[in-house]
C-alpha positions in Angstrom: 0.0 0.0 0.0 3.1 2.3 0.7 4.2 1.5 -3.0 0.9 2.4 -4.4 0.9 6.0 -2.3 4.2 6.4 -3.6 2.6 5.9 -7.3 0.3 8.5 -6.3 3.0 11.5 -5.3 4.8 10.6 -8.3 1.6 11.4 -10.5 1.3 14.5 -8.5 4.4 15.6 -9.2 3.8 15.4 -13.0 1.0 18.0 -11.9 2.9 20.7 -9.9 4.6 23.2 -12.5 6.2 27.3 -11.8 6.4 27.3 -15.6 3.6 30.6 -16.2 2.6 28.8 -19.3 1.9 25.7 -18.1 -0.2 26.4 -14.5 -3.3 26.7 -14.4 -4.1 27.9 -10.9 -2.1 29.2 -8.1 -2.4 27.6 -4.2 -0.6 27.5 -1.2 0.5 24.5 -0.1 0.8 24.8 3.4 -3.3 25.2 3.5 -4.1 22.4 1.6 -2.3 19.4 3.2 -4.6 20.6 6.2 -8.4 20.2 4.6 -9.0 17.5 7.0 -12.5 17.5 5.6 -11.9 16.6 2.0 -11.0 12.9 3.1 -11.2 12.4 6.8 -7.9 11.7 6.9 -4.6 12.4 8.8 -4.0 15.9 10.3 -2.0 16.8 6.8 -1.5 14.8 4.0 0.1 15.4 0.9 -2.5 13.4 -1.2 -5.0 16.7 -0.4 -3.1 18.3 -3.2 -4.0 15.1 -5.9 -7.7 15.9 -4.9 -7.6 19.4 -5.6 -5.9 19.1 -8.8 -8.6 16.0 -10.0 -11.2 18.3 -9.1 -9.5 21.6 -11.2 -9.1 19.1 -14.2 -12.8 18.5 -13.9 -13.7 22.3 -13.9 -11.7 23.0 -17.1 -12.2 19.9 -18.4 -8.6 18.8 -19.3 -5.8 16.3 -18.4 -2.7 17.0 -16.9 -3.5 20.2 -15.6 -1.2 21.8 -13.7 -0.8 24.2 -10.6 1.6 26.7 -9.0 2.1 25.4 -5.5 3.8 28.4 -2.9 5.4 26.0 0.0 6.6 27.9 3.5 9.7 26.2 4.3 8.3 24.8 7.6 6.8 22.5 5.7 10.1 20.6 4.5 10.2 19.5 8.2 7.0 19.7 9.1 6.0 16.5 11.5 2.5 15.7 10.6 3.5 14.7 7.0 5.2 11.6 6.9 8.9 11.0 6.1 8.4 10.3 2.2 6.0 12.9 2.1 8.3 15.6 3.6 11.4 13.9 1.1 9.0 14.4 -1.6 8.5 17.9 -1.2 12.5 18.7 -0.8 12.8 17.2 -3.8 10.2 19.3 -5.6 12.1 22.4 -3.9 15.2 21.4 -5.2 13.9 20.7 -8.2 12.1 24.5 -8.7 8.6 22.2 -9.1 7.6 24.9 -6.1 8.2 27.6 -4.7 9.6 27.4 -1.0 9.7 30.5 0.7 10.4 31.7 4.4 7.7 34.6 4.6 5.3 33.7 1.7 3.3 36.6 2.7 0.8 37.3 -0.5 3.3 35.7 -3.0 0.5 33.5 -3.8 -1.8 36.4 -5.0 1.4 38.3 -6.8 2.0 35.2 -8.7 -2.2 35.3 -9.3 -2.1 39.0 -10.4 1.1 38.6 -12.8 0.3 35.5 -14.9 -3.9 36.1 -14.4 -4.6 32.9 -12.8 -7.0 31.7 -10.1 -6.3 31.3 -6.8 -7.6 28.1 -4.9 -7.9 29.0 -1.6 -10.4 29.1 1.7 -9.1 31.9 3.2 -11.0 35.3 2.5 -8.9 38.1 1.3 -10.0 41.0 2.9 -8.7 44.2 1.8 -6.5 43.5 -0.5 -9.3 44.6 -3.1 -7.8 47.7 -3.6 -4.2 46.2 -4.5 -5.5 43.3 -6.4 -9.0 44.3 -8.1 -9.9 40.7 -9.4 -10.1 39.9 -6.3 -14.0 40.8 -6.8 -14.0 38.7 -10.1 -16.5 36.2 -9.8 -14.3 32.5 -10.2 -10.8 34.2 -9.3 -10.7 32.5 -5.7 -12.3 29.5 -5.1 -12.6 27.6 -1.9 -12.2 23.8 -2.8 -14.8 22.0 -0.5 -16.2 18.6 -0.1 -18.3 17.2 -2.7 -20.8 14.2 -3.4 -17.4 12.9 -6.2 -14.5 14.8 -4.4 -14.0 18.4 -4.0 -15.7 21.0 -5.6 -15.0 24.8 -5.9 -17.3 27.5 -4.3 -16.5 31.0 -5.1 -15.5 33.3 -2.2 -16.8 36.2 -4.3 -19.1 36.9 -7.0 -21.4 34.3 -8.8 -20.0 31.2 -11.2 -17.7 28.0 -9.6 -15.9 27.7 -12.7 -12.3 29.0 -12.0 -11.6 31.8 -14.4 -8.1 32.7 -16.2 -7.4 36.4 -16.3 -4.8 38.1 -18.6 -1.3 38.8 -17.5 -1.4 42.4 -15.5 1.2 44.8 -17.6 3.8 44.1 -15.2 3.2 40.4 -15.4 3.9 40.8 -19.0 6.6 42.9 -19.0 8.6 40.6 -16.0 8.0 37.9 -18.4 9.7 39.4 -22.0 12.7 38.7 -19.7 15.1 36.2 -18.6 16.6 36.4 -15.0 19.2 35.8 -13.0 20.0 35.0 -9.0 23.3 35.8 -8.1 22.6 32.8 -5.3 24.7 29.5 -6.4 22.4 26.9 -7.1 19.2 28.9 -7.9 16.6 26.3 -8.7 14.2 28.3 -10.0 16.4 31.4 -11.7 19.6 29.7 -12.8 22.2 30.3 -10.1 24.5 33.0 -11.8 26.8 32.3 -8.8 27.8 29.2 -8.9 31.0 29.0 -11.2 31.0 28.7 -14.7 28.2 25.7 -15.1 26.1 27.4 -12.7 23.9 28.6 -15.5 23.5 25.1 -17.2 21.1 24.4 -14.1 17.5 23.6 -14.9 18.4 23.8 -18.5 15.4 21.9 -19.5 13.1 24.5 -18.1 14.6 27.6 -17.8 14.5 30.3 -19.0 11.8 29.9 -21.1 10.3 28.3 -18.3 11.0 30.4 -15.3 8.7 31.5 -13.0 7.8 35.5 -12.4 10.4 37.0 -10.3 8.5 39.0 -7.0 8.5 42.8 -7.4 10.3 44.3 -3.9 9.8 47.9 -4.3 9.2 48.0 -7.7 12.9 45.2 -8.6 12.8 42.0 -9.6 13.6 39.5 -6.8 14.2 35.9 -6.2 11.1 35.0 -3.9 13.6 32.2 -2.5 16.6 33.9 -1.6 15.7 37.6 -1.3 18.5 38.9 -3.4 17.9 40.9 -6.6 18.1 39.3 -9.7 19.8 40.5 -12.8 18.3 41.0 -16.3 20.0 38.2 -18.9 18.4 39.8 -21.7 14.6 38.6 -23.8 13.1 34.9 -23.1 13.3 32.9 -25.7 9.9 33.1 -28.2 7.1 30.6 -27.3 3.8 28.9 -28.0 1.5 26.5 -25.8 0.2 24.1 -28.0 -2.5 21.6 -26.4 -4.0 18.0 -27.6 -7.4 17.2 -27.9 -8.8 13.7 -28.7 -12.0 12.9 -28.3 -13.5 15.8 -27.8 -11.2 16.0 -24.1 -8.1 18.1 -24.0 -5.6 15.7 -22.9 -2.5 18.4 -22.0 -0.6 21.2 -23.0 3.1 21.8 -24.5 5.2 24.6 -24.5 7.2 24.9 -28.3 10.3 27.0 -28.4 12.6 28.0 -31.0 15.0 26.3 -29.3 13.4 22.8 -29.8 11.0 21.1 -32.3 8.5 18.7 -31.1 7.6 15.6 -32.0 3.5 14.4 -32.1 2.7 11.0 -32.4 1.9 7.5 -31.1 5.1 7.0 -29.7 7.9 9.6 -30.7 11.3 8.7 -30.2 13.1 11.3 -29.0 12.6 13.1 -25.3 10.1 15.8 -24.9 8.0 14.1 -28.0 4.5 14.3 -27.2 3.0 10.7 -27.0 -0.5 9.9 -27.6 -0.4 5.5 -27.5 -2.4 5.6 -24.3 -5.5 7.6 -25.4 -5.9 6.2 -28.4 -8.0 3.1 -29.7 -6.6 0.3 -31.7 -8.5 1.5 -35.2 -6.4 5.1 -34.4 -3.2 3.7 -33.4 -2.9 2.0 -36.5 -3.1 5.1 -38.7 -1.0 7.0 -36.6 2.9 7.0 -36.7 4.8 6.8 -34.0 5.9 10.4 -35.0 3.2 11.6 -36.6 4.0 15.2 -37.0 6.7 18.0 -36.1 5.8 21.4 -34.5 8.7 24.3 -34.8 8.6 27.7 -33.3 10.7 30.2 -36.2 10.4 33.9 -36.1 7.2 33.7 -34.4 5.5 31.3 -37.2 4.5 27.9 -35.8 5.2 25.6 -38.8 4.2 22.2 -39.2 5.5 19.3 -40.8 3.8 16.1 -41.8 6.5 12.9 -40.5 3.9 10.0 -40.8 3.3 7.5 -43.6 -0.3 8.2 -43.7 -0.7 12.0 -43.9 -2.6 14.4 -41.8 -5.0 17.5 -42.3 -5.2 21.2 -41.3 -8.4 22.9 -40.4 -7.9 26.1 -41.2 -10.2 28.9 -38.7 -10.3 25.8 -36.9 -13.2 24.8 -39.3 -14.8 21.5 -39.2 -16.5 21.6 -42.3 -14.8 18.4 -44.4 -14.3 20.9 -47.7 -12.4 23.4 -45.4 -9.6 20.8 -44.5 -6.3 21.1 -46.4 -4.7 17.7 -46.4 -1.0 17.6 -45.8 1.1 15.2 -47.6 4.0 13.0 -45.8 6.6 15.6 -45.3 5.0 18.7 -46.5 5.1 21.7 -44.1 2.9 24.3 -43.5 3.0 27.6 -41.5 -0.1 27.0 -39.1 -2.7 30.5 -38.7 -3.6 31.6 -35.5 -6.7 29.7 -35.5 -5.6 26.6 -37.1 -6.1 23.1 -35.9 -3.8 20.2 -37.2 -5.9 16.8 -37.2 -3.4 13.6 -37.4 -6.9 11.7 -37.5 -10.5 12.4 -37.0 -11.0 13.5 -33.6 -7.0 13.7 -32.7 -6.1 17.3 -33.1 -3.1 19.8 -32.1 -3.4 23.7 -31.9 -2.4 26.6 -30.2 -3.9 26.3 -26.6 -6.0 29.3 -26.6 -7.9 28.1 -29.5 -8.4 24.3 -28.5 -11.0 23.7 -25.7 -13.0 20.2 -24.8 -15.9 20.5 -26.4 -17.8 17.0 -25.0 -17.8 15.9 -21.1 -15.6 13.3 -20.4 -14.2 12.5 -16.9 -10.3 13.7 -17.0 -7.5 10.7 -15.7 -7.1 11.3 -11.9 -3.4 10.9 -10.4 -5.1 9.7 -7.1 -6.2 6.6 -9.5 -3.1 4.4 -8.0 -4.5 5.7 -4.6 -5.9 2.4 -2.2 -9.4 3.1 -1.2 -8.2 3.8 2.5 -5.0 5.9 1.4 -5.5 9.0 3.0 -7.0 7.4 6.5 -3.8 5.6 7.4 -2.1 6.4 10.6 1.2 8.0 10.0 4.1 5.6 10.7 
């Protein structure tokens, strides 16, 4: 049973992100181990996060959804978690997957206001409306209670439960045309420009594209972590978030650089490749190559390129209509419109994120589905 609560975190972990184009919601992490009333359970419990994120992917309808998680830095040794629990959240730290801090203070709602995300959250905000207006948006905190199929969301304010995406705020945007820098050795989430002359090499895979907002401290840019002021390493890199939709579901998102190409198929070969094998059926698999299709990022322009042995299609104005759809040959490239959906198969599409959206109710994968039925009751050892 240990093994299969270890399963568990590890599927969590695939859900915990400081990349601002992949999160989807912003929480504190220190507050949700503690919703004793979401399971019954242990005083805190790790696995409270897995129910919260299940219950985001069912709001927005989509897999692999992911969320910004603020950590205090008690928490690393904090006794009511157990001892794999407490390892596993070091090693998100060290890994940048969160952000561990030793005052959080409202870092949770500065990361909100900068990338325009909802906050999930019970506690009531209270005055801070004049510093963060959307605080008063209807579906920009919501309370994640119990529910008759796990949690649900309430709203704190306003009137819908669905959480609600802002835009960046003009600082937001701004923080982000830019790479940065923490002087600190080691920096996990901005690089460590300290640290000797592979200092910068850290996180590669991630950053900078990838880096989180810095926190404004009278008005500079600051590692939330260490405090320090961070220096300015010139633009981030171009990108586009491209999401998969099969079925009708969106089954996740992917950020495309111009660094990197990425692969789309059953079963790409390279890493990073985008693989679709387990949501497909066997009439699909059989169409689709194992890389089906290559996404590049040049000058702005995403282009396209065909890699399969049985073609694919583009829907251009993300048209359905079967005369709208331009078929694209094996290796044939094409510079994909904003609105432009690629189709590797009927009903197996790629796009630009903002313009792909489940359009049929389907129940998202959970990553508490490796959890036993008593997981979060048992007694910590």
């Amino acid at each position: 049973m240990r093994f299969e609560i270890s399963k568990v975190l590890d599927a969590i972990e695939g859900r915990v992100s400081t990349d601002p184009s992949m999160a989807r919601a912003v929480v504190d992490l220190a507050e949700v181990i503690r919703w004793q009333d979401l399971d019954g359970g242990r005083p805190a419990s790790l696995l409270r996060l897995g129910m919260v994120i299940d219950a985001l992917s069912r709001e927005v309808e989509e897999d692999s959804v992911p969320v910004y998680a603020i950590v205090h830095r008690a928490l690393l040794s904090d006794a009511d978690l157990t001892s794999n629990e407490r390892m596993v959240v070091r090693r998100w730290a060290d890994d940048g997957l969160v952000e561990v801090l030793d005052h959080p203070g409202d870092r949770m709602l500065e990361v909100a206001d900068l990338l325009g995300l909802p906050v999930l959250s019970r506690v009531r905000f209270d005055g801070l409306g004049g510093r963060y207006p959307w605080l008063g948006q209807a579906g920009r905190v919501l309370a994640p209670v119990p529910g008759a199929g796990g949690p649900v969301f309430i709203a704190h304010v306003g009137g819908g439960q669905s959480p609600a995406s802002g835009s960046r705020s003009p600082v937001g945007a701004k923080l982000l045309a830019r790479q940065w820098r923490c002087p600190e050795s080691g920096c996990a989430l901005f690089g460590g420009g300290g640290g000797g002359a592979f200092a910068d090499l850290a996180r590669v895979d991630r950053a900078p594209a990838g880096q989180p907002p810095p926190s404004l401290r009278n008005g500079v840019p600051t590692c939330p972590r260490h405090g320090t002021r961070l220096g300015d390493a010139g633009p981030r890199p171009r990108t586009e978030v491209l999401a998969v939709r099969i079925g009708g579901l969106v089954r996740r998102r992917f950020v495309l650089t111009e660094a990197q190409p990425v692969l789309v198929g059953r079963a790409p070969d390279p890493s990073g490749g985008i693989v679709l094998g387990q949501w497909l059926n066997d009439e699909t698999r059989r169409w689709i190559s194992r890389s089906h299709v290559r996404f590049e990022l040049r000058a702005g322009e995403v282009i396209v390129t065909d890699t399969s042995t049985n073609g694919s299609g583009v829907r251009p104005g993300g048209s359905m209509a079967e005369p709208d759809r331009i078929a694209l040959a094996p290796q044939q490239s094409r510079v994909l419109g904003q609105a432009d959906i690629v189709e590797l198969y009927p009903g197996v599409q790629v796009a630009r994120a903002d313009d792909l959206h489940s359009d049929a109710r389907f129940s998202p994968n959970s990553v508490m589905a490796e959890a036993p039925t008593m997981a979060m009751r048992l007694p910590r050892p």
